[in-house]
C-alpha positions in Angstrom: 132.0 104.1 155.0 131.5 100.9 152.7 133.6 100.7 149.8 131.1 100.4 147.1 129.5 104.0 148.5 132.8 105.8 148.4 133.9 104.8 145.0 130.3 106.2 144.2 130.7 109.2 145.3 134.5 109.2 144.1 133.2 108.5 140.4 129.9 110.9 140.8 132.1 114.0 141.7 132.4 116.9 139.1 133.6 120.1 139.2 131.0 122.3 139.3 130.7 124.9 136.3 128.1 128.1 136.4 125.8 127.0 133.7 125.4 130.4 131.0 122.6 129.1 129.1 119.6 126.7 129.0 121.3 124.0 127.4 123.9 123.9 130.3 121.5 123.0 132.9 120.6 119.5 131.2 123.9 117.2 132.8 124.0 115.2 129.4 127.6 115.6 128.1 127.0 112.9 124.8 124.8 111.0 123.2 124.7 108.0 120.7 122.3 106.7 118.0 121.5 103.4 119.9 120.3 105.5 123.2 123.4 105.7 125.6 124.0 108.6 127.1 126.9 110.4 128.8 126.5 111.9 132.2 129.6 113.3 134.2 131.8 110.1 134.1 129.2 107.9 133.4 127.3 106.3 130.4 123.7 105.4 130.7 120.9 103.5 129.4 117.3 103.9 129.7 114.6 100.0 129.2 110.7 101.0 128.9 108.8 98.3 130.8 105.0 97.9 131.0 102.8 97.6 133.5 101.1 94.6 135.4 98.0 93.6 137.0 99.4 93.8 140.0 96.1 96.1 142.0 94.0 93.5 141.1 95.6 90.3 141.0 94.8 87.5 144.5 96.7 87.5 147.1 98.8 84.3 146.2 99.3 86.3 143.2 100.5 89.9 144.1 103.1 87.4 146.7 104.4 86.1 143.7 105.1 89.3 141.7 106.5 90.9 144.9 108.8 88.0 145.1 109.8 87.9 141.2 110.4 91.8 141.3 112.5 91.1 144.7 114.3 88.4 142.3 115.1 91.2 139.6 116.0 93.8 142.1 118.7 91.2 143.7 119.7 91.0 139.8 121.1 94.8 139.5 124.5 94.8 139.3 126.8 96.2 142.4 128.9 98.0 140.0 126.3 100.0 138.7 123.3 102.5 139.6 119.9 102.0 138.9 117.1 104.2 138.8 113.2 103.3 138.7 110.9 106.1 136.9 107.2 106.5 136.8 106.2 109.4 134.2 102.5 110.6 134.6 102.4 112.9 131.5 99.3 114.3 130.4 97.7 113.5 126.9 98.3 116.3 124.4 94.6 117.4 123.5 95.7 118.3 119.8 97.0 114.9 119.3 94.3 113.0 121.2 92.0 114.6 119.2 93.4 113.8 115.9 94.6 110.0 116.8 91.0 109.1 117.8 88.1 111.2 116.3 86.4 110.3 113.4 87.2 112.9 110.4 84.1 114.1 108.9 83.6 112.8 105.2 80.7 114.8 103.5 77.6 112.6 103.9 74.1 112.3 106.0 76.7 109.8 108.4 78.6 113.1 110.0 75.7 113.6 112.2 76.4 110.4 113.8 80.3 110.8 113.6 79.8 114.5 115.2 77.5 112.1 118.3 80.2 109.3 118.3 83.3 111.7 118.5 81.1 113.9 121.2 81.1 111.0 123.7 84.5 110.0 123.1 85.6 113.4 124.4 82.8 113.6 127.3 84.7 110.2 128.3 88.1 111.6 127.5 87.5 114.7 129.8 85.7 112.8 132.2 89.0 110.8 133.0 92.5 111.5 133.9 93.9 111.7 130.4 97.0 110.4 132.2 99.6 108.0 130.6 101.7 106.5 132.9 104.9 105.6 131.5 107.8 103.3 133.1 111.1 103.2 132.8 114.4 101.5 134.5 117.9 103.2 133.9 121.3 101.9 134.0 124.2 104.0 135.0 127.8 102.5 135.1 131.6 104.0 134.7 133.9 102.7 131.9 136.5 103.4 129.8 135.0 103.9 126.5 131.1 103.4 125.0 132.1 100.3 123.6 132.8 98.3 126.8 129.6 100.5 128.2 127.7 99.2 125.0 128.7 95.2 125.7 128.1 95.8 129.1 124.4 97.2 128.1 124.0 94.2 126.1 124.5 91.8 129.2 122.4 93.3 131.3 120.0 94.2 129.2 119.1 90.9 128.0 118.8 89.9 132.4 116.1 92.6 132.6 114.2 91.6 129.6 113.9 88.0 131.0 113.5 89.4 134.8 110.7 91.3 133.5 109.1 88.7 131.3 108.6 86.4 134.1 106.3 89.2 135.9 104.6 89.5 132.5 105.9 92.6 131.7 107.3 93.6 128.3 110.9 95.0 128.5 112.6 97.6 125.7 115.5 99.7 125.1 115.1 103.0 123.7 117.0 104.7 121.1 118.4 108.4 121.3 115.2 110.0 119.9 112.8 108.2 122.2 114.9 109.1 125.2 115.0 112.5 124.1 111.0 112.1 123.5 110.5 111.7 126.7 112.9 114.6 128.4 111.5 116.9 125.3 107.5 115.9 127.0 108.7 116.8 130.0 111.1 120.0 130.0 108.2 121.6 127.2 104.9 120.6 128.7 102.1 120.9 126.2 104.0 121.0 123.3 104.7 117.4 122.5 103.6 117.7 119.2 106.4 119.6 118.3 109.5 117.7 118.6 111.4 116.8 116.2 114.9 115.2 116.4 117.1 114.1 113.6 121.2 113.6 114.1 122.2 113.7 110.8 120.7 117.2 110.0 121.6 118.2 113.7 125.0 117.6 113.0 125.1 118.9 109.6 123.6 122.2 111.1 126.2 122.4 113.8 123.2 122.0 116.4 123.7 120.6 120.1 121.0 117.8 120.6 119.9 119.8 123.8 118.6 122.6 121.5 115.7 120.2 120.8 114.7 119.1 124.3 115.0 122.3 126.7 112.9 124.6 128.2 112.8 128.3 126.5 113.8 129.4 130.4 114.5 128.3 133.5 114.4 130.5 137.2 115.4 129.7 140.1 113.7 129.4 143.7 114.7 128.3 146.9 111.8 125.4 147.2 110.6 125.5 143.4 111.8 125.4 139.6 109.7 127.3 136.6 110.5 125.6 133.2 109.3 128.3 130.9 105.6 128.9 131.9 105.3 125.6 134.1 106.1 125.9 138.5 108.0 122.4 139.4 108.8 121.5 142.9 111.4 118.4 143.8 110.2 116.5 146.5 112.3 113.7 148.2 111.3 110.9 150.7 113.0 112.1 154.3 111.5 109.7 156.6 110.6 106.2 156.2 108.0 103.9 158.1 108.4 101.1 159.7 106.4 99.2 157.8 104.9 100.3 154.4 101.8 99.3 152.0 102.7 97.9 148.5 100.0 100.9 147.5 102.1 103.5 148.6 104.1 104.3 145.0 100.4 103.7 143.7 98.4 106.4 145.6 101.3 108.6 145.0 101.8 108.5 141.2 98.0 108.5 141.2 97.3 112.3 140.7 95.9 113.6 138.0 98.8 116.0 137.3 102.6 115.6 135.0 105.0 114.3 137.5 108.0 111.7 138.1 108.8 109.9 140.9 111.9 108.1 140.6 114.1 105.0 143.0 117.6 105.3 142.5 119.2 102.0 143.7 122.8 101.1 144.4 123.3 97.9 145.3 126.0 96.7 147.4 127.8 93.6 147.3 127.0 90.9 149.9 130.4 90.3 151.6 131.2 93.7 152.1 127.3 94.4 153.4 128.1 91.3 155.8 131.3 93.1 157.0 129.4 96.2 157.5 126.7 94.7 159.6 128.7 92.4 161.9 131.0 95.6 162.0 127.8 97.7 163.6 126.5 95.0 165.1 129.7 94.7 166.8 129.3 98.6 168.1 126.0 97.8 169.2 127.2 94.7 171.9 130.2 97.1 172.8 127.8 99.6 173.7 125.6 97.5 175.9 128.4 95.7 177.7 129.9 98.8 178.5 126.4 99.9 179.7 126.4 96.9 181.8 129.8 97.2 183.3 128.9 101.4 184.5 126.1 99.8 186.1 127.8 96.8 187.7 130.3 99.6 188.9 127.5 101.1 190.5 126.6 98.1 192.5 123.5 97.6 190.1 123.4 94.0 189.0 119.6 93.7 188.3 119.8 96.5 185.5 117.6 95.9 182.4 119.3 97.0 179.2 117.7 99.6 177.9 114.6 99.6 175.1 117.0 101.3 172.6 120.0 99.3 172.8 117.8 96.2 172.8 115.9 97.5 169.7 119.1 98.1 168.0 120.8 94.6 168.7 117.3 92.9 167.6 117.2 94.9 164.2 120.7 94.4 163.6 120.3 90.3 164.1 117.3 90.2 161.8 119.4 92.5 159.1 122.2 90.4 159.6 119.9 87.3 158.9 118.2 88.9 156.2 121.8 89.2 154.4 123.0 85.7 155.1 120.1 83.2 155.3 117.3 85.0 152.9 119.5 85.6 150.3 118.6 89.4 150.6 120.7 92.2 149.4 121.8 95.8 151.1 120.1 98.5 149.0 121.0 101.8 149.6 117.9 104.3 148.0 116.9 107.9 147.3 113.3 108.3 146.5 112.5 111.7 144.6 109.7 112.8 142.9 108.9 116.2 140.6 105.5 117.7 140.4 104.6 120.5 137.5 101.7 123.3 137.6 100.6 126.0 135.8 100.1 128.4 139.1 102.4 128.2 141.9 98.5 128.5 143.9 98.1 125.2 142.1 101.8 124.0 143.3 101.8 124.5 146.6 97.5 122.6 146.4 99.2 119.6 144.6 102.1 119.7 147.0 100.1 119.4 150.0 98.0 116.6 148.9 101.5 114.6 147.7 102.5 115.2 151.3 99.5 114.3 153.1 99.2 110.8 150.8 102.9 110.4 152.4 101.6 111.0 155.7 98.6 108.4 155.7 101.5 105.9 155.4 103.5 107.1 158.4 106.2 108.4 155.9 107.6 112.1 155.7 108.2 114.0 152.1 109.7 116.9 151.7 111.0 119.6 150.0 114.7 120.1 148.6 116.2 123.6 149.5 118.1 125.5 146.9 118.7 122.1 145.5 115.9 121.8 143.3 117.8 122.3 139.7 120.2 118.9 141.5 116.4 117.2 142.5 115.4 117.8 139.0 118.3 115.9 137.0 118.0 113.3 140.0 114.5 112.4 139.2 114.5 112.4 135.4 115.8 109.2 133.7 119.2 110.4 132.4 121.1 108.4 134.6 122.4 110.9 137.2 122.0 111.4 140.8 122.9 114.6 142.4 120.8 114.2 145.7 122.6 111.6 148.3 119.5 111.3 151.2 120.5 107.9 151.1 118.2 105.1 153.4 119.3 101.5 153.9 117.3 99.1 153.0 116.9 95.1 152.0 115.7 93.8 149.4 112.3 93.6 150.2 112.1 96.5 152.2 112.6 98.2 148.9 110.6 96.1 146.7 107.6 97.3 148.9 108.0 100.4 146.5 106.4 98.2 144.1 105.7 100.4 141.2 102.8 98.6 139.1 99.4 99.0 138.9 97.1 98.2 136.3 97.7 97.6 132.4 96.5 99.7 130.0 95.5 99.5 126.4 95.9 102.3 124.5 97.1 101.7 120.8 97.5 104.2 118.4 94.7 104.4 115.9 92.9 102.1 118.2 88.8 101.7 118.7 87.1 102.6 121.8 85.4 99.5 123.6 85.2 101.4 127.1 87.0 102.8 130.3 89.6 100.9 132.8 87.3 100.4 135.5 90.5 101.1 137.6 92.6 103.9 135.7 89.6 105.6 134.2 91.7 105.7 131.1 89.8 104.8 127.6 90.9 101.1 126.5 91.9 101.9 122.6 92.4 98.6 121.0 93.8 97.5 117.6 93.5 94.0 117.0 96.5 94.2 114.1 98.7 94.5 116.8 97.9 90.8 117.9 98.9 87.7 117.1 95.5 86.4 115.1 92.6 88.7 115.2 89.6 86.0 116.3 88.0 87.4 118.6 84.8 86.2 121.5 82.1 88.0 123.0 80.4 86.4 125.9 78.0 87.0 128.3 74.4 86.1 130.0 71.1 87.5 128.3 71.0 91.4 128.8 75.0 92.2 129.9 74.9 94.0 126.7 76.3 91.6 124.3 74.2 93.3 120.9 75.2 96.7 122.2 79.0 96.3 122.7 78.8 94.4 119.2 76.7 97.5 117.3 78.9 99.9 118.9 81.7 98.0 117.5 79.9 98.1 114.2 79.1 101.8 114.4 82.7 102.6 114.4 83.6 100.2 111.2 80.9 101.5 109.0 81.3 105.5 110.3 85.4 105.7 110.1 86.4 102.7 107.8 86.0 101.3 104.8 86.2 97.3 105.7 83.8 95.2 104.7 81.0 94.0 107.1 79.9 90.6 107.4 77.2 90.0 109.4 75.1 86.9 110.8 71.8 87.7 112.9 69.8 85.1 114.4 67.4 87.6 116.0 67.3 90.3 113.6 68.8 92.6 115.9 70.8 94.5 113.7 68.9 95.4 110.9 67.6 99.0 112.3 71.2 99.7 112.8 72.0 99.1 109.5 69.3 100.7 107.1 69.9 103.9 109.3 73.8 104.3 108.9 74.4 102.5 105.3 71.0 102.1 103.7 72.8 103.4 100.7 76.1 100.5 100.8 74.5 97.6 102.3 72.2 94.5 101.9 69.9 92.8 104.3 68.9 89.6 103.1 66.2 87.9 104.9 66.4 84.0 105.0 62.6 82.6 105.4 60.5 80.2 103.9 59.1 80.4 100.6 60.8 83.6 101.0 62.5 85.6 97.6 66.0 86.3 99.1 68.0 82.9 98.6 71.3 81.7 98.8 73.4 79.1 96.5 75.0 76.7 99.4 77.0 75.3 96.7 78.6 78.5 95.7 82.4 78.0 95.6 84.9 80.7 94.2 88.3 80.1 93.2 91.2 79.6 96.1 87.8 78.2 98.2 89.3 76.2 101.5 92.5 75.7 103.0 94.3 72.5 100.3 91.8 70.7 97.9 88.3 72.8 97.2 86.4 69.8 96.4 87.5 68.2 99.7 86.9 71.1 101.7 83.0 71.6 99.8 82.3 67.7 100.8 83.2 68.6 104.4 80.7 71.8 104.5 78.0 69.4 102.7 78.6 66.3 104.8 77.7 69.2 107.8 75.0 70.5 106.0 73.5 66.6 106.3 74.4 66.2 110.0 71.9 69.7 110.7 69.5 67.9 108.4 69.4 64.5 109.5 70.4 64.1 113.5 71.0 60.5 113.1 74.6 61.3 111.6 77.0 61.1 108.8 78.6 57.7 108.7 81.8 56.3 106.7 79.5 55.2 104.0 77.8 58.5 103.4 80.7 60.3 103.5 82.1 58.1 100.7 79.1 59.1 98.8 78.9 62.5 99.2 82.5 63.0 98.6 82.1 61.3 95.2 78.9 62.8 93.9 80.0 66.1 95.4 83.4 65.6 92.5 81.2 65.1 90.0 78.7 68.1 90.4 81.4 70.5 89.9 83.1 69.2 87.2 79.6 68.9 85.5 79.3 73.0 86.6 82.2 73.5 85.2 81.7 71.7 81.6 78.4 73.4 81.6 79.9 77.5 83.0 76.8 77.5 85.3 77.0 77.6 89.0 76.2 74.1 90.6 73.7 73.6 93.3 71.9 71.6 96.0 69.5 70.7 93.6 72.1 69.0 91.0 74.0 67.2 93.9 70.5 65.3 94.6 70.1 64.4 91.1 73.3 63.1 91.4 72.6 61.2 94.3 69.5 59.8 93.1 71.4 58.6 90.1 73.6 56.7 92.5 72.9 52.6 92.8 73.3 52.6 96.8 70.8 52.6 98.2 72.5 55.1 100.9 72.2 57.8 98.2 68.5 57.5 98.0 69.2 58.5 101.8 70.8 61.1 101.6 69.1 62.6 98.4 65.8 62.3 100.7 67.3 64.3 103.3 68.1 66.9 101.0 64.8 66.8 99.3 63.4 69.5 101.6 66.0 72.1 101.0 65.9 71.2 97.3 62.6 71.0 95.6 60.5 71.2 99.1 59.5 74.3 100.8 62.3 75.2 102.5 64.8 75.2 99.0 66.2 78.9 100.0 69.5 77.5 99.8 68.9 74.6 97.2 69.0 77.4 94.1 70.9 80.0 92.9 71.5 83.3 94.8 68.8 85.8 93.9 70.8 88.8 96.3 73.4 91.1 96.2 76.4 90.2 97.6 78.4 92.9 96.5 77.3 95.5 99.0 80.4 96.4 101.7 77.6 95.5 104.5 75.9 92.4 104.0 73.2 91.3 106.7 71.8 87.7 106.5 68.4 87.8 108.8 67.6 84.2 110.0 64.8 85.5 112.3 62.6 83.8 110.3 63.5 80.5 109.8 62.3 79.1 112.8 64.7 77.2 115.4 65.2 74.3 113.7 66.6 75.8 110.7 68.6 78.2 112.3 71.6 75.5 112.7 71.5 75.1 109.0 71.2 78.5 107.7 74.1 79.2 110.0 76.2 76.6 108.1 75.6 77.8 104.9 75.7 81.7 105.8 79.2 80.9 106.9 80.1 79.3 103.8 78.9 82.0 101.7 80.7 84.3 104.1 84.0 82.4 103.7 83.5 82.7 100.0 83.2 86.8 100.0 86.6 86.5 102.6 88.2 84.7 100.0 87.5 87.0 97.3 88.1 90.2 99.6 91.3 88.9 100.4 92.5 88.3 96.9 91.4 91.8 96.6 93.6 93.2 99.3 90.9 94.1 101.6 90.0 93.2 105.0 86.8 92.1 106.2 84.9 92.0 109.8 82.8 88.6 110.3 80.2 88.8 113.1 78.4 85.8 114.1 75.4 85.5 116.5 74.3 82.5 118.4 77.8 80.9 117.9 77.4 77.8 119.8 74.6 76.3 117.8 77.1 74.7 115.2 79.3 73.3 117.8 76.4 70.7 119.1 77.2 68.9 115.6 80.9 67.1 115.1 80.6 67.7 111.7 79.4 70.9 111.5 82.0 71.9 114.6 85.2 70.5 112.4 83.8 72.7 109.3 83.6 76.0 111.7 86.5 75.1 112.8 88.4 74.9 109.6 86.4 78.2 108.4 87.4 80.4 111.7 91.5 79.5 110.5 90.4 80.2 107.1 88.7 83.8 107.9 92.3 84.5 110.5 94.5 83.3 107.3 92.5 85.7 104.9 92.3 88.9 106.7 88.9 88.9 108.3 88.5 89.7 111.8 86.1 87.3 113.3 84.0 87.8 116.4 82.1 85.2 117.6 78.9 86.3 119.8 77.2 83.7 122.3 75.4 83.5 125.5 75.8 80.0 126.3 79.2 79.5 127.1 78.5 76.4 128.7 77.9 75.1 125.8 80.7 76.3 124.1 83.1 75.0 126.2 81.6 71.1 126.5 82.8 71.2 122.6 86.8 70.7 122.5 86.9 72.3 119.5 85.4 75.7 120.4 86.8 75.7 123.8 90.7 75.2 121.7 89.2 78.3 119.6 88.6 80.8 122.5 91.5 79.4 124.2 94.0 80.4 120.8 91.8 83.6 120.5 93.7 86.4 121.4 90.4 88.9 122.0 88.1 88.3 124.5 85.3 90.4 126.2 83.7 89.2 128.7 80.3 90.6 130.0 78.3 89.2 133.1 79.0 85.8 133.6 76.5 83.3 135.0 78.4 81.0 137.9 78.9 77.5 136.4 80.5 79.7 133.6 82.9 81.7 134.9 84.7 78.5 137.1 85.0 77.3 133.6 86.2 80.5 131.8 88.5 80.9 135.1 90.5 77.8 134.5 90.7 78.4 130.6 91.6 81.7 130.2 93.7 81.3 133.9 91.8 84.5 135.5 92.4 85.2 138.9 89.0 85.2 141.5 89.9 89.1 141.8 89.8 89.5 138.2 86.4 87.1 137.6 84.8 89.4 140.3 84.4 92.3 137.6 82.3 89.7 135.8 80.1 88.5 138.7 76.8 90.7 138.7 78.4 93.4 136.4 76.2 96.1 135.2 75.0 95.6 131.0 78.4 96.9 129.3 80.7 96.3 132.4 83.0 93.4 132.6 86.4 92.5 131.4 89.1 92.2 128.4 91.4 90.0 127.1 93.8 91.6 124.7 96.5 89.2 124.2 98.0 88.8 127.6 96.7 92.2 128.9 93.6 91.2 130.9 91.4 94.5 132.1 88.6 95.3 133.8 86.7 97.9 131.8 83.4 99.8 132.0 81.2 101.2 129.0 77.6 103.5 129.7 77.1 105.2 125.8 75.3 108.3 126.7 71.5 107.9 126.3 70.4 111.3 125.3 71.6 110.3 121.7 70.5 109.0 118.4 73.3 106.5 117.8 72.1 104.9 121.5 68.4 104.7 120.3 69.6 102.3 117.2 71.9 100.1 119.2 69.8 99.5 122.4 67.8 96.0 122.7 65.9 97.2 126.1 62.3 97.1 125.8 60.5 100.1 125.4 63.9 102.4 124.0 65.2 103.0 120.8 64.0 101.5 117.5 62.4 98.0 119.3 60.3 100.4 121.2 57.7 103.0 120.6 60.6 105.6 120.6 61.9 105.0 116.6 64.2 107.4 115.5 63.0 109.0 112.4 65.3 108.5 109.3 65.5 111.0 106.8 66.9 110.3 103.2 67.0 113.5 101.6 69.0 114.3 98.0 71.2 116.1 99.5 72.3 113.6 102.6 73.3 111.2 100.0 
């Protein structure tokens, strides 16, 4: 027997003791604060790691994940034992429930919250309401905790950076999140309910194991019951010769609580070497003394046989394997523990487990009268009472790749759709990211408007944020007056209209360094949309000077300046430049397009403010863009001084980029609004567009929240190479139904899916198809009643 393997099972041994209680069953002997546990002679720690996109990565791709998780699996140390979880536990409905529905406040909005929080849990139901959890524990013999807490530290830190170049995230846990997870899993359906704290455990005289077992456990020959729940231990008996990377996949893939788990002990290379040569040795032995019985028998044509052949060929290749691929000897138990509520339901699951096992050649089974020993095998305490040991290489075992698909589920997190792989709802948070700008992209009709009124739905009907939004189309007014008639303002931007806005409205802590500077910039833009011929040196000098001297003029007077005094200024100029630019400006001044040349004549105090530029025709879109973001910028400010966070929305997005000056003052505002907690999202169809400009393409580059609808083709070769998506990955934007597409959430990328239910009211005020909701001849009525508001 190899060395490594008998001091194993020298160091596993333990006297066995009839356990009189519960508590006795769990093989946990101590615990500590920082999450090491003792098992029999052995301390243990447990590392969380998340998933990859490894299902749908390329080719070229999944070969280099399965050789980086080959790399970390040669990385386990000899002298310890490693085990590999996958938890599928079921959400808890109590807490799903209260974590993502919408709490009913009071007014004529609940009907709408009742419809939003109704499809939420139509979706909900309608997937697997699985979380898949994973998790990589360390077991190793030492003297004391302290050398096993500075060995922990060592090898913890190599897994972190093992698993950061497969782009997964790598933690430890603590005591109480280890015990979490045992708690979920020995008390199914009562997550809720633990609660862990050592100092008042201790103070009470309590054992820690009092907070994590089952109220029972019984005994059967082939299955387990854990208070009301039927377990059954399964273990891998017969291997294939060669197996899919799927195969951990399809089995983990059940809609049910269960574990599978890889417990690895690796053996060092010399004495694996020894051990080969050593059989290989046995094997030549065997056929030369074949040989010589048959030259005895006069037979000196005889062919050795198929076996022995086989056996010499696979001990070569191992051999080579060992010494010229730089793989490792593995030797691995693979153990998995399914949980019912029926035994009817046990033996169902258990037979679809072993017939998923069977469609890739292999052979499960089940333990006999050694389920209670498959039971502490499989759960991620660090022990390993099953010894249905196989041999394998390093990339024999890596085969048993155990990733998927990523999943985005934060706590407290808004609902933009499904996994289109998973089924799982994508629950996103943008606070959990590094800036919160966010893109929304996609050809005419992918569903743009209704992904961003869905979004909108949410903010007005379960937050209090502020809502800023721009519409070049006038798509989401109906939205609007129907949920927040009573908190909002929709101010509609048209010629010779009555709603106007001050573009030279500045408040204090305006722009990033010097106001003034920052104003001369926005107005030097505001020229560029105005006059196509350009802002040169000369103007720039001009504008920069008169600009100075409006404001302190405002400021002497205590009236707010406009558009109107920066052109008297200019006129009073003696370049002739000035009488230029004062020219240009005449239009927006004293002309009839002076909406913004004046002083504001709306609201905007309201928490939703819409600015409408349907109206102004498509050459003064650019403009009232520019100075719609500026006023927006100014409410940010003020919001933020306040304390309060604001969501910016803005339509059309790559009109202001086909200007350098007005892309440089966009550019400088969308740092501003990231600075000053708003949440940006920028909304745009032509995404060709938006990436010929350096500037925008460097802003959805550094965003860290993208969704991506249907994509037209020059796009997504660009998109591709920016946001470094696989062809696999862009195929979930390439003739995607409206809704369908994918996300980037930091450096989670997923494919999702997103069909609101139809039969509703909130879907008749967010739809843009002809003929439906409020566009249509289908309008939902509104009622306003005293006693709604």
């Amino acid at each position: 027997m190899i060395r490594t393997l008998k001091n194993l099972f020298k160091q596993d041994r333990e006297r066995y003791t009839v356990p009189r209680r519960v508590q006795d069953t769990i093989p946990v002997r101590r615990i500590w604060k920082d999450g090491i546990f003792m098992t029999g002679n052995k301390f243990s720690k447990t590392y969380q790691f998340t998933d990859i996109n490894y299902f749908v990565a390329s080719r070229e791709d999944k070969e280099a994940m399965f050789l980086s998780y080959s790399e970390l699996l040669n990385s386990l140390d000899s002298g310890a034992s490693t085990k590999i979880t996958i938890n599928n536990r079921r959400l808890n409905q109590a807490n799903f429930e209260q974590s993502i529905l919408m709490p009913m406040r009071d007014d004529f909005r609940d009907e709408y919250r009742k419809e939003y929080n109704q499809m939420l849990l139509d979706k909900a139901m309608g997937g697997n309401r699985i979380i898949q959890e994973k998790y990589i524990t360390i077991s190793v013999n030492k003297k004391n905790v302290e050398e096993a807490r500075t060995y922990f530290a060592r090898v913890g830190a190599d897994l972190i950076s093992h698993f950061a170049v497969l782009g997964s995230k790598c933690k430890e846990l603590d005591a109480e999140e280890k015990l979490r997870v045992l708690h979920d899993f020995y008390r199914q359906g009562e997550e809720a309910d633990f609660y862990f704290d050592p100092q008042d455990m201790m103070k009470k005289g309590h054992d820690f194991k009092d907070y994590i077992c089952p109220d029972s456990i019984e005994k059967n020959s082939d299955y387990i019951k854990l208070g009301e729940k039927y377990c059954r231990v399964l273990f891998l008996k017969d291997y294939a010769s060669y197996i899919k990377d799927s195969m951990v996949t399809e089995l983990t893939d059940f809609n049910r609580n269960m574990m599978l788990s890889i417990d690895v002990v690796p053996i060092p290379t010399d004495e694996a070497v020894r051990e080969v040569e050593n059989r290989l040795l046995g094997i030549e032995t065997n056929i030369t003394n074949w040989q010589r019985r048959q030259n005895a028998n006069n037979n000196f044509s005889a062919v050795v046989p198929y076996d022995m052949e086989l056996q010499r060929k696979e001990a070569k290749e191992f051999l080579d394997d060992l010494t010229t691929r730089d793989q490792r000897m593995m030797f691995a138990v693979i153990t998995m523990v399914i949980s019912a509520d029926s035994k009817e339901q046990l033996d169902s699951d258990t037979e679809a487990i072993l017939s998923v096992a069977r469609k890739h050649m292999c052979q499960l089974a089940t333990l006999k009268f050694q389920q209670l020993d498959g039971l502490n095998t499989v759960l991620p305490i660090g022990t390993r009472k099953i010894n249905a040991f196989r041999t394998l290489t390093t990339e024999s075992l890596a085969v048993f790749m155990p990733f998927k698909v990523q999943e985005i589920q934060d706590d407290g997190g808004i609902y933009y759709g499904e996994n289109a792989i998973s089924h799982n709802l994508i629950l996103c948070s943008k606070e959990n990211l590094l800036n919160q700008s966010a893109f929304l992209l996609g050809v005419p009709g992918s569903g743009k408007s209704f992904s961003v009124k869905e979004l909108i739905t949410f903010l007005i009907l379960n937050t209090n944020d502020d809502i800023l939004i721009c519409d070049p189309e006038g798509e989401f007014v109906p939205l609007i007056q129907a949920l927040s008639w009573d908190i909002s303002t929709v101010i509609r931007m048209t010629a010779g209209g009555k709603d106007r806005l001050n573009a030279m409205y500045m408040v204090d802590g305006y722009g990033e360094n010097n106001p003034i500077v920052e104003k001369s910039q926005f107005v030097m833009s505001l020229i560029e949309q105005i006059d196509k011929r350009g802002v040169g040196p000369q103007h720039k000098s001009i504008i920069d000077r008169c600009t100075a001297l409006v404001y302190q003029e405002a400021e002497q007077t205590g009236r707010a300046a406009t558009l109107c005094d920066l052109r008297n200024k200019l006129l009073e100029q003696p370049e002739r430049k000035a009488k230029e630019i004062a020219l240009s400006l005449e239009l927006f001044t004293t002309g009839s397009l002076d909406i913004f040349g004046k002083e504001s004549t709306v609201d905007l105090d309201n928490r939703i403010v819409v600015f409408d530029i349907h109206s102004l025709g498509a050459q003064l879109k650019p403009t009232g863009l520019l100075v719609i973001t500026d006023t927006i910028l100014n409410r940010v400010t003020l919001n933020w001084k306040c304390g309060k966070r604001t969501h910016v929305f803005i339509d059309e997005f790559h009109v202001v980029f086909e200007n350098e000056q007005s892309g440089i003052f966009f550019n400088s505002a969308w740092r501003q609004f990231r600075k000053r907690g708003a949440y940006p999202t920028a909304i745009t169809q032509n995404v060709e567009y938006l990436l010929d400009s350096v500037q925008a393409s460097t802003m959805l580059s550094n965003s860290e929240f993208v969704i991506m609808l249907n994509q037209a083709a020059s796009d997504r070769t660009k998109l591709a190479k920016l946001l470094n998506i696989s062809d696999e990955q862009m195929s979930y934007v390439t003739n995607a139904d409206a809704g369908c597409g994918l996300i980037k959430y930091g450096s989670v990328l997923v494919p999702f899916i997103n069909h609101f239910p139809k039969n509703t009211k909130l879907y008749q005020l967010m739809t843009t198809k002809p003929g439906e909701g409020v566009f249509g001849g289908q309008a939902v009525p509104i009622k306003r009643t005293v006693d709604s508001v």
